[in-house]
DRENDREN-269339 format. One record per residue: residue number from 1; residue in one letter; z, x, y of N, C-alpha, C in turn. Coordinates in steps of 0.02 Angstrom, whole numbers, always signed. Atoms other than C-alpha are relative to their C-alpha. Layout:
REM residues N
   resi   resn      n.Z      n.X      n.Y     ca.Z     ca.X     ca.Y      c.Z      c.X      c.Y
    NUM      A        Z        X        Y        Z        X        Y        Z        X        Y
...
//
This chain:
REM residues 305
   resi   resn      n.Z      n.X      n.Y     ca.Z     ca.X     ca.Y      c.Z      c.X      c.Y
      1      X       +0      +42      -60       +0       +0       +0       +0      +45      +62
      2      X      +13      -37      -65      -63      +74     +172      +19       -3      +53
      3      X       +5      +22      -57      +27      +43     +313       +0      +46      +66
      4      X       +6      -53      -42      -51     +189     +430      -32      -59      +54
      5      X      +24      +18      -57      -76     +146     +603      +29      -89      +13
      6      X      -12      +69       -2      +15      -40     +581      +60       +0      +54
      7      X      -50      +31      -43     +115     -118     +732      +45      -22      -41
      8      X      -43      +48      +31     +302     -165     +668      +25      -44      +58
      9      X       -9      +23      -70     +306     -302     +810      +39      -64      -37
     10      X      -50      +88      +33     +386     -473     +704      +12      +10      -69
     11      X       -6      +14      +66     +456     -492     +537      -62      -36      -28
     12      X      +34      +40      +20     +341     -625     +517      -67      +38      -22
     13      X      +94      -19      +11     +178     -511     +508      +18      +46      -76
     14      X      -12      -42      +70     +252     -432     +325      +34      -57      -56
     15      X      -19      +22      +60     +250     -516     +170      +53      +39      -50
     16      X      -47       +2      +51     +374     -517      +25       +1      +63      -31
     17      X       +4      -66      +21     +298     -383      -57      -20      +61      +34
     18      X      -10      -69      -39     +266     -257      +99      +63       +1      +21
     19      X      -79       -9       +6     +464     -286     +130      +15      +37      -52
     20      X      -23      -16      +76     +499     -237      -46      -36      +74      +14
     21      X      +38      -58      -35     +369      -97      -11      +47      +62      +41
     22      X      -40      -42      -66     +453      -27     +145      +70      +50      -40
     23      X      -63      -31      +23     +620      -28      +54       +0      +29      -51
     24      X       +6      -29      +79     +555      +58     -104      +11      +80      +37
     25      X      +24      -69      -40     +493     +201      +34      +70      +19       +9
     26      X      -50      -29      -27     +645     +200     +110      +53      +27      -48
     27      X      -33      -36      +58     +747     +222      -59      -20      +90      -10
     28      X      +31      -72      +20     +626     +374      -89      +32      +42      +68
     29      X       +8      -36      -75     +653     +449     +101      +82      +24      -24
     30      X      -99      -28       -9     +864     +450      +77       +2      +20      -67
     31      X      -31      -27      +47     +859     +520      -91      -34      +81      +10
     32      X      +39      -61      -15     +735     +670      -46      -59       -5      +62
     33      X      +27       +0      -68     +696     +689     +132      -45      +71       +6
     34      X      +46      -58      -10     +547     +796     +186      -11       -2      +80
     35      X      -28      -12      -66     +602     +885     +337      -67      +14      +63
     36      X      +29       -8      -41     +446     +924     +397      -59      -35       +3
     37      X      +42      +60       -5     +355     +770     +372      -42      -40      +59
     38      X      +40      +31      -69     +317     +736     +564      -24      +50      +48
     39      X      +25      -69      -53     +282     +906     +629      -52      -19      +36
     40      X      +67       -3      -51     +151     +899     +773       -2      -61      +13
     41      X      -16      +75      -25     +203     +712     +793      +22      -20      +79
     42      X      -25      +38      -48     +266     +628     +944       -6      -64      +19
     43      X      -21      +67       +7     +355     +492     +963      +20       -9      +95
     44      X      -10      +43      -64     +366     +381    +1138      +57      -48       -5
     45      X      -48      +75      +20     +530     +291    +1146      +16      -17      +69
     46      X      +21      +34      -76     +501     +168    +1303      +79      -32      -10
     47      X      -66      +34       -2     +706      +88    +1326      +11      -35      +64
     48      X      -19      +46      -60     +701      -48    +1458      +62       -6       -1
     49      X      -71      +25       +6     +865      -88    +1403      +25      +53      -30
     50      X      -63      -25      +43    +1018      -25    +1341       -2       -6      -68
     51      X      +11       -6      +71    +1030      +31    +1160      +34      +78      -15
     52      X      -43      -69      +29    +1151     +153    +1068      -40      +30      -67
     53      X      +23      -32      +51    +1100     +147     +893      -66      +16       -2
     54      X      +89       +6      +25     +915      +87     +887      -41      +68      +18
     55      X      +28      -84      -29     +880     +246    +1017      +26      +57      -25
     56      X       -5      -66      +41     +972     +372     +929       -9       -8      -60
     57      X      +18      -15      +83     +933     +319     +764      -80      +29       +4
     58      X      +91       +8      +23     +735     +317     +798       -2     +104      +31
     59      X       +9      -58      -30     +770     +487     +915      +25      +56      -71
     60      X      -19      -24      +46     +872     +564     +763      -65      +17      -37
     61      X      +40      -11      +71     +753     +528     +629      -62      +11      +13
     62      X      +45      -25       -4     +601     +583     +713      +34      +84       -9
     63      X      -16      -87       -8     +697     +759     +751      +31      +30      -77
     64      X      -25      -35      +62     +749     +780     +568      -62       +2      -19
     65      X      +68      -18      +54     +573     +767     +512      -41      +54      +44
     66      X      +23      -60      -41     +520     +874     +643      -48      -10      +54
     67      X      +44      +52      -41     +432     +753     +749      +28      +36      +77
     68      X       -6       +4      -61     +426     +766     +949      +32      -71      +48
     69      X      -20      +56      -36     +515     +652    +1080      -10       +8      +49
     70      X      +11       -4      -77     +452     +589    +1249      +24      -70      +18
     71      X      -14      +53       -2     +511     +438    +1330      +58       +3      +66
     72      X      -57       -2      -62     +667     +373    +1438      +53      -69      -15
     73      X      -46      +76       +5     +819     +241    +1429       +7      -52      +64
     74      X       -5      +73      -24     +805     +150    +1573      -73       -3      +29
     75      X      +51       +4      -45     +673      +81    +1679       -3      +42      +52
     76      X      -16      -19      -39     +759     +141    +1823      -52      +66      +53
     77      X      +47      -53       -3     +663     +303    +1813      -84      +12       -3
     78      X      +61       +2      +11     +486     +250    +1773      -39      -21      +68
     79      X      +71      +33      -80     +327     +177    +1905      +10      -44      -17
     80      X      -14      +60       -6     +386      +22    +1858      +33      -41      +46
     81      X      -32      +15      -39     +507      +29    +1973      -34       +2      +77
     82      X      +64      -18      -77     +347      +79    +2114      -50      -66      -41
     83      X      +40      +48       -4     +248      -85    +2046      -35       -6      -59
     84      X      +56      -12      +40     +166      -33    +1893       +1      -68      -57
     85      X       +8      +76      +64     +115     -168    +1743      +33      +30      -57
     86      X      -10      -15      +60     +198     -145    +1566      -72      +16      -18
     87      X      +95       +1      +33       -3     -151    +1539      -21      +89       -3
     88      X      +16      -43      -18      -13       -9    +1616      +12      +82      -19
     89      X      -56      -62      +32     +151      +97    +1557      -44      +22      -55
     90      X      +20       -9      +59      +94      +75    +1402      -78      +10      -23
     91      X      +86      -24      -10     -105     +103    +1411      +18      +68      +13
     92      X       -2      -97       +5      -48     +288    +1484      +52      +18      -53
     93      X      -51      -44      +55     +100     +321    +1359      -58       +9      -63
     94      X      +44      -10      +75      -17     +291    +1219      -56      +66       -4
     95      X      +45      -80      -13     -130     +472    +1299      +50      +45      -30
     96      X      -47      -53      +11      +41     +544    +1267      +44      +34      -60
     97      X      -38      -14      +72     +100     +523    +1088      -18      -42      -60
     98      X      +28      +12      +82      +60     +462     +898      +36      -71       +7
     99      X      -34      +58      +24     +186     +330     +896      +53      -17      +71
    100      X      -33      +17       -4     +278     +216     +998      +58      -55       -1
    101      X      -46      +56      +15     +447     +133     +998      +28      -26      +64
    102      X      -20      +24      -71     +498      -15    +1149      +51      -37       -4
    103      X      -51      +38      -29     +645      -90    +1204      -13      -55      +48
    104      X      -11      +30      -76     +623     -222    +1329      +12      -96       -2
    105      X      -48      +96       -1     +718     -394    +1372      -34      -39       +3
    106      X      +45      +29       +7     +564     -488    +1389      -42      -16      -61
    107      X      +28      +49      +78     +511     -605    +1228      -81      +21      +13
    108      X      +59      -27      +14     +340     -553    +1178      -16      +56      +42
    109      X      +55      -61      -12     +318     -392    +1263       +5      +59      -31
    110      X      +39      -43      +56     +322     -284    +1100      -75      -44      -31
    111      X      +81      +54      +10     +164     -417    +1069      -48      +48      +33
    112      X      +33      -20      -53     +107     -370    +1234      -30      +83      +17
    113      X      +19      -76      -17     +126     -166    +1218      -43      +22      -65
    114      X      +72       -1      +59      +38     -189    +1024      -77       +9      +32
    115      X      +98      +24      -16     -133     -271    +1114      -18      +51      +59
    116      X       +6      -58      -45     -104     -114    +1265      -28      +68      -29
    117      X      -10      -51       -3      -87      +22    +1167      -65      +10      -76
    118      X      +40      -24      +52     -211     +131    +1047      +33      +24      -70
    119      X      -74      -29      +60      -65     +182     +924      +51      -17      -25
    120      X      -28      +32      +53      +49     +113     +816      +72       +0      +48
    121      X      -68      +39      -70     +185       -3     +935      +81      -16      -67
    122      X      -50      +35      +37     +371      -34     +843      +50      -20      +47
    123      X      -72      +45      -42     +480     -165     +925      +53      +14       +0
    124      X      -70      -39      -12     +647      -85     +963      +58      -72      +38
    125      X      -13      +57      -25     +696     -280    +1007      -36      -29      +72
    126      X      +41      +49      -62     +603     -405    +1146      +54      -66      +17
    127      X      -34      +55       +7     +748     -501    +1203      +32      -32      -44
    128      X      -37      +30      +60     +810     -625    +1100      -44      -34      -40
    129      X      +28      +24      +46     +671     -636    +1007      +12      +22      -81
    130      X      +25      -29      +49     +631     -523     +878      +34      +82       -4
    131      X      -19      -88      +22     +711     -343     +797      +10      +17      -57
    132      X      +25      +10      +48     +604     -300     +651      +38      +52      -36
    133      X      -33      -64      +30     +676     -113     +615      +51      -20      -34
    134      X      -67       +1      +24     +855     -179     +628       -3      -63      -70
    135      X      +10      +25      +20     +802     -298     +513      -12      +23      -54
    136      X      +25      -68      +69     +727     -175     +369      +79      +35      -12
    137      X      -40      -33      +42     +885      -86     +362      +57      -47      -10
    138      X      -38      +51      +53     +989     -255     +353       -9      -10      -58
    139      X      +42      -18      +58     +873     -279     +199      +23      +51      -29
    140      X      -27      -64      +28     +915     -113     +152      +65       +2      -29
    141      X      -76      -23      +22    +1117     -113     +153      +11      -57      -28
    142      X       -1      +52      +53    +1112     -300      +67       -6      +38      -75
    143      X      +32      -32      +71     +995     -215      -78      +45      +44      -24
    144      X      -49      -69      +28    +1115      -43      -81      +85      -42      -27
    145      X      -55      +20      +58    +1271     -164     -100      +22      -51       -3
    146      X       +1      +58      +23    +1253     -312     -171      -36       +3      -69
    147      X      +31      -15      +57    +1131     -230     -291      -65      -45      -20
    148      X      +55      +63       +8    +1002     -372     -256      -34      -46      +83
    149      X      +21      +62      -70     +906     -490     -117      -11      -70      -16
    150      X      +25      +72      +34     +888     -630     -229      +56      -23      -16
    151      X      -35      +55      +19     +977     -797     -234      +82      +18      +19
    152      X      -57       +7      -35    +1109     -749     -114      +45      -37      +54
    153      X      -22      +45      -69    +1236     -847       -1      +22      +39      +50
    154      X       -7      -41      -71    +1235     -783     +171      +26      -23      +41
    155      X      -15      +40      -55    +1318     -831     +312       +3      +48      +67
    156      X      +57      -25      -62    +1277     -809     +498      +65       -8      +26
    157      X      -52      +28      -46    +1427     -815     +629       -5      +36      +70
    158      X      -16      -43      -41    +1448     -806     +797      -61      -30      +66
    159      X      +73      +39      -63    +1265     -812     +947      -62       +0      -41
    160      X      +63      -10      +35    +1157     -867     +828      -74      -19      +56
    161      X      +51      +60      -77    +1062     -966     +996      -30      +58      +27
    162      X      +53      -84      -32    +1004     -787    +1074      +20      +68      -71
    163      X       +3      -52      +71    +1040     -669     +905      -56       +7       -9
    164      X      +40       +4      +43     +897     -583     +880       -9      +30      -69
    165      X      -40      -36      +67     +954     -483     +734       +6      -58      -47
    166      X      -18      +60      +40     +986     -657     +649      -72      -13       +2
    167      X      +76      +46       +0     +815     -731     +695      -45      +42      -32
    168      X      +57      -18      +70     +719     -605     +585      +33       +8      -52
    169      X      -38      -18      +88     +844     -567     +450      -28      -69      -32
    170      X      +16      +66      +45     +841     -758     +422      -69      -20      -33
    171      X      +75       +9      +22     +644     -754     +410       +0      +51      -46
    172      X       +6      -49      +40     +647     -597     +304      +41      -20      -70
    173      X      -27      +20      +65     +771     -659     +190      -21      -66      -29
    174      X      +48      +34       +0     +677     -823     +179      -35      -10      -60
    175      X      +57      -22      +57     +577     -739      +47      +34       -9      -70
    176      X      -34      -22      +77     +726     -707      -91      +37      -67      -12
    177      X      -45      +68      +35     +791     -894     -136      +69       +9      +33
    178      X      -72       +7      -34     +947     -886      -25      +40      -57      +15
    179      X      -33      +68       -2    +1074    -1006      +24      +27      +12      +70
    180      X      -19      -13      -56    +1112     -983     +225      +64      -55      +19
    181      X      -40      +55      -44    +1268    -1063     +303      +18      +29      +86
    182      X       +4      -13      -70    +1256    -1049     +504      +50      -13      +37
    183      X      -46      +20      -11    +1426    -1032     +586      +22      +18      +51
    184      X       +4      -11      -74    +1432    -1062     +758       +5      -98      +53
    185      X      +21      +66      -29    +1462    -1204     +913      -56      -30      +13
    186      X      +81      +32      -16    +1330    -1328     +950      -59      +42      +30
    187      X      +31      -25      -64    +1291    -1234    +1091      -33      +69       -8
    188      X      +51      -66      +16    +1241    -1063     +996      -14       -3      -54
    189      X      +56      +22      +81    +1162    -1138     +833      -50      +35       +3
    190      X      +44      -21      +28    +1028    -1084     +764      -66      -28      +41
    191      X      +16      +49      -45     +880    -1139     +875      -43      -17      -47
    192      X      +37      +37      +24     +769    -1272     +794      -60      +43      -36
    193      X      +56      -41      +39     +613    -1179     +761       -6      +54      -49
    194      X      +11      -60      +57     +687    -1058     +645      +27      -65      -61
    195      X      -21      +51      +76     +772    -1215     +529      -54      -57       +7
    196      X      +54       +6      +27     +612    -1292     +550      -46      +22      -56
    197      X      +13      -50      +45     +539    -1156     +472      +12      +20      -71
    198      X      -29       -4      +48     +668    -1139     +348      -14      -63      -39
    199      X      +15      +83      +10     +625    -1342     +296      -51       +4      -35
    200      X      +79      -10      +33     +443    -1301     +278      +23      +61      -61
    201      X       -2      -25      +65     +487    -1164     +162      +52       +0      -76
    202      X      -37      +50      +38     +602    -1278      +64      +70      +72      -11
    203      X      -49      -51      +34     +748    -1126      +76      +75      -45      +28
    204      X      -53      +33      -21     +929    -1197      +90      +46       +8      +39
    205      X      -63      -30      -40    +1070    -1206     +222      +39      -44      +48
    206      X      -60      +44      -20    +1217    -1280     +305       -7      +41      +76
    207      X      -23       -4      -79    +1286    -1293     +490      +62       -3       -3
    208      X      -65      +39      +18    +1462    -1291     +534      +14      +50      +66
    209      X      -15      -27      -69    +1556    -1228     +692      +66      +12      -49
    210      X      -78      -23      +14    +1725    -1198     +556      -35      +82      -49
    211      X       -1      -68      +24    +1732    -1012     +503      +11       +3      -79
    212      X      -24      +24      +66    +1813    -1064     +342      -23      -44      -51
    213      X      +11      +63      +45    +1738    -1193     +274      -50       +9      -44
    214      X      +56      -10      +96    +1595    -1118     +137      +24      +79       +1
    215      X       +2      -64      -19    +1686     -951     +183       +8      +31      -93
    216      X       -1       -3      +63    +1725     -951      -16      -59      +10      -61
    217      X     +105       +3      +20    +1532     -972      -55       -5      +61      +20
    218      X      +49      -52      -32    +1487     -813      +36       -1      +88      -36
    219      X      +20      -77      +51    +1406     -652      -43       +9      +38      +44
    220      X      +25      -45      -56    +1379     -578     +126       +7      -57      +57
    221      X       +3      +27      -36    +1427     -625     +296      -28      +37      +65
    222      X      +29      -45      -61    +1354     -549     +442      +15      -34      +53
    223      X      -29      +11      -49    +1430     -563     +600       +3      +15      +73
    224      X      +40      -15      -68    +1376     -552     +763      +51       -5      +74
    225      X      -31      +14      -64    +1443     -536     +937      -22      -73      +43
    226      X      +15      +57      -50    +1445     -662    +1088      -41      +49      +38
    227      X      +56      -36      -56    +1299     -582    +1208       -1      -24      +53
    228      X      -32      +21      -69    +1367     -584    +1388      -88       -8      +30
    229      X      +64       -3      -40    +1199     -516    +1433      -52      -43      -13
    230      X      +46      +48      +20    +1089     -657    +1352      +18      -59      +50
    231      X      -37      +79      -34    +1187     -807    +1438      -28       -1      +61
    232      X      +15       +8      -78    +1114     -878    +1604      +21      -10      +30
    233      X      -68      +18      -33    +1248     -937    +1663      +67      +39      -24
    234      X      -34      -37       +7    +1389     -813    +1680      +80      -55      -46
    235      X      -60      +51      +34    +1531     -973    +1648      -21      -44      -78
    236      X      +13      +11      +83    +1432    -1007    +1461      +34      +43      -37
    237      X      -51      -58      +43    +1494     -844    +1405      +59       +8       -7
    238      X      -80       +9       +6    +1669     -869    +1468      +34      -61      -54
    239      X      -23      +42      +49    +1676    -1023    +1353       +5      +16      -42
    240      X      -12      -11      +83    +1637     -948    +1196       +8      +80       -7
    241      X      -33      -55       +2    +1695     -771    +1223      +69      -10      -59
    242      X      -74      -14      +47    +1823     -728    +1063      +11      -56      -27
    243      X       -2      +39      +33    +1775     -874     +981      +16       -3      -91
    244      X      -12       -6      +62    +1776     -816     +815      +38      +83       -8
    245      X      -12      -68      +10    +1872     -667     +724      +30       +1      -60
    246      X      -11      -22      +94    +1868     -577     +562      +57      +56      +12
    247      X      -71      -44      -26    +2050     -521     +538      +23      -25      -72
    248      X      -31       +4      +52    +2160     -494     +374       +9      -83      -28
    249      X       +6      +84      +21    +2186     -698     +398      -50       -8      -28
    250      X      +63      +17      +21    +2019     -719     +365       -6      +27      -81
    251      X       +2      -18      +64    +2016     -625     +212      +39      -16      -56
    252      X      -20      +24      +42    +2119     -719     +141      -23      -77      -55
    253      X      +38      +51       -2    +1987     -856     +120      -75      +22      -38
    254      X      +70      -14      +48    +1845     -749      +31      -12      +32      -50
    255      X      +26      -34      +90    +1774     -666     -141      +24      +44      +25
    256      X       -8      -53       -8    +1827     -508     -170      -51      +47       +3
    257      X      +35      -47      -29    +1674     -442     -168      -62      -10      +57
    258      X      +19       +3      -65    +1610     -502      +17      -21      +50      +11
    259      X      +14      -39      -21    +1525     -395     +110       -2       +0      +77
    260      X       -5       +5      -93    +1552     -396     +309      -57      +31      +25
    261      X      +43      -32      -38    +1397     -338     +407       +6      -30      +77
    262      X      -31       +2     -100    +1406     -313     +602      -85      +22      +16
    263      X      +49      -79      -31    +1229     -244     +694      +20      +44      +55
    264      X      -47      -37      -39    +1361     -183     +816      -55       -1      +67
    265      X      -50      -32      -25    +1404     -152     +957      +37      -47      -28
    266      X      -46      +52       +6    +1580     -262     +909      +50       -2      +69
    267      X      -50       -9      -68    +1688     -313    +1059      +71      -22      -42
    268      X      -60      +20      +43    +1834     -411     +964       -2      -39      -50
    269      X       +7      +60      +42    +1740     -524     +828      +28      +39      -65
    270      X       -1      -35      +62    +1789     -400     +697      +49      +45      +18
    271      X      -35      -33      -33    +1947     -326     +701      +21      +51      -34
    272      X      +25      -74      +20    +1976     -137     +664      +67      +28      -78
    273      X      -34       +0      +66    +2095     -174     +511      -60      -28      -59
    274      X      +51       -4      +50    +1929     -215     +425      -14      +50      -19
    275      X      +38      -53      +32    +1856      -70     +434       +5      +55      -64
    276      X       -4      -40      +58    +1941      +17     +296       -1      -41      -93
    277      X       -2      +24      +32    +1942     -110     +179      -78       -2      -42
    278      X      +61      -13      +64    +1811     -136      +21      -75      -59      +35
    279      X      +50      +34      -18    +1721     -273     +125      -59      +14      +62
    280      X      +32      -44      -59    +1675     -170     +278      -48      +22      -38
    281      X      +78      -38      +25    +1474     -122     +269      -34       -1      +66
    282      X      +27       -6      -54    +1445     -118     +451      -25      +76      +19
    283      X       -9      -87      -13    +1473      +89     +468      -68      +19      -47
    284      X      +43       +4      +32    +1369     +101     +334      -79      -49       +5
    285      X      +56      +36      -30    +1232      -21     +401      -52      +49      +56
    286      X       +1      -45      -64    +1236      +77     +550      -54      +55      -29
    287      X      +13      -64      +38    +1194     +236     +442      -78       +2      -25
    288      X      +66      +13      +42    +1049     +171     +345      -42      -25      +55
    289      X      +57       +1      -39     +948     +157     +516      -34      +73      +15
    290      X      +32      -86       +8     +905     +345     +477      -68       +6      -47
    291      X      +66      -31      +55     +820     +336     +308      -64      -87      +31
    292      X      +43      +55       -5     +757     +161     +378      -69      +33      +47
    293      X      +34      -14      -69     +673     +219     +537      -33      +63       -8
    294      X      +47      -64       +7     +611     +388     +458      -44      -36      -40
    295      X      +67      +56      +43     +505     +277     +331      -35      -26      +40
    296      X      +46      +30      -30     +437     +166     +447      -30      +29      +44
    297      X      +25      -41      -44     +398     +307     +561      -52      +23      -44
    298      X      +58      -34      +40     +313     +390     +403      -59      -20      -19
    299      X      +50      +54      +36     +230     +231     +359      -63       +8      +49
    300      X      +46      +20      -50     +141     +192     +507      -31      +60      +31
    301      X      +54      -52      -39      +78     +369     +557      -30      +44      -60
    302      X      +47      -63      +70       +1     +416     +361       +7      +19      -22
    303      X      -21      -37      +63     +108     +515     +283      +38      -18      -32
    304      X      -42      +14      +48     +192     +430     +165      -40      -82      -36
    305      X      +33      +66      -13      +94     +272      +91      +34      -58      -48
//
């Protein structure tokens, strides 16, 4: 399977079996890494926004393979800030390097820097749409421990309403017979067009605003922050700020062999007497955006197929 020169811009544009694919690669990449797999490469990492892991994971795992980095974290610094078009950024970055990866708060404009650019675009998140990477190595730390992607109960907690981390996992997982329960107020549900979606592809799942209530069902819970910076209104966020929290109480309510996933940052939904415990897999989530992000780097520029 070839995926040289392929935009990773939506979950949606990869079938069942190029998922499966990806994560076969990526198995191979973290058991025997080839250090000099990107030599004479360069990578463009464009960061409208703020971003801890996604930018040092993608900056990391080009520099272990031996790849080049050009780029910048904020706008602040670019001709964007003198008038210029995203059209534009990205039409000249693409003179400058093999591959790049974008950040920016605006819904479809990893779309937008795909149909710009001559070279292989990966969405580094677009708002609260879409974040395909972080998505591959969710995929990933499910598969590493759970031992499977099939016919699992998942549950969602927390902003599922701007989560975009939720809005492709849920399409990605989609694929493996799952059982979703969505656990959150009215007001940051799930938005319609993804449990549409889910409807048409006859996969199953519950609603519920109580933390507890299928918490006994769950194989895997993944757990998400409240996103100050998504909210349009500054007094939405103050409502559901510290709405939910995974704390020893809580664990007294699930399987023993749960698995907690975070895509972090965490402010207080997850509290730091998890982390040592057998259900914590956030640290480790975290981790696996190395062998993730060196694969898909490998994928899409040829050497690795």
């Amino acid at each position: 399977m070839d995926l040289k020169n392929r935009d990773i811009i939506s979950i949606n544009d990869f079938s069942k079996e190029e998922l499966l694919h990806i994560l076969k690669v990526v198995k191979q990449v973290e058991s025997n890494p080839k250090n000099n797999l990107l030599k004479g490469k360069i990578l463009a990492a464009l960061f409208f926004e703020p971003s801890t892991r996604t930018r040092l994971s993608f900056i990391s795992s080009m520099e272990q393979l031996s790849g080049t980095i050009i780029g910048f974290s904020t706008a602040n610094v670019t001709s964007i800030q003198k008038g210029e078009s995203l059209w534009d950024t990205i039409k000249m970055t693409g003179q400058y390097a093999d591959v790049i990866v974008i950040r920016h708060p605006l819904e479809g404009s990893a779309r937008l820097a795909a149909e710009a650019a001559s070279i292989p675009v990966i969405n580094g998140g677009d708002g609260s749409n879409q974040h395909p990477t972080q998505t591959m190595l969710d995929l990933y730390t499910i598969q590493k421990t759970k031992g499977r992607l099939e016919n699992l109960h998942i549950g969602f907690v927390g902003d599922l309403k701007y989560g975009r981390t939720v809005h492709s996992l849920v399409i990605a997982l989609a694929n493996f017979n799952p059982t979703f329960y969505f656990i959150a107020p009215d007001d940051l549900q799930m938005p319609e067009s993804y449990l549409d979606e889910l409807f048409q592809k006859k996969v199953k799942y519950h609603k519920t605003s109580d933390l507890t209530r299928f918490s006994k069902e769950l194989d895997v819970l993944y757990v998400t922050r409240i996103q100050k910076e998504r909210f349009p209104d500054p007094l939405e966020y103050e409502k559901f700020k510290g709405i939910y929290r995974i704390d020893g109480a809580f664990l007294q309510h699930v399987k023993k062999d749960l698995k907690i996933m975070h895509p972090l940052p965490r402010i207080d939904e997850i509290d730091k007497s998890i982390d040592n415990t057998e259900h914590a897999a956030y640290f480790g989530q975290a981790a696996n955006g190395i062998p993730v992000r060196k694969a898909l780097l490998a994928l899409v520029l040829g050497k690795i197929k």
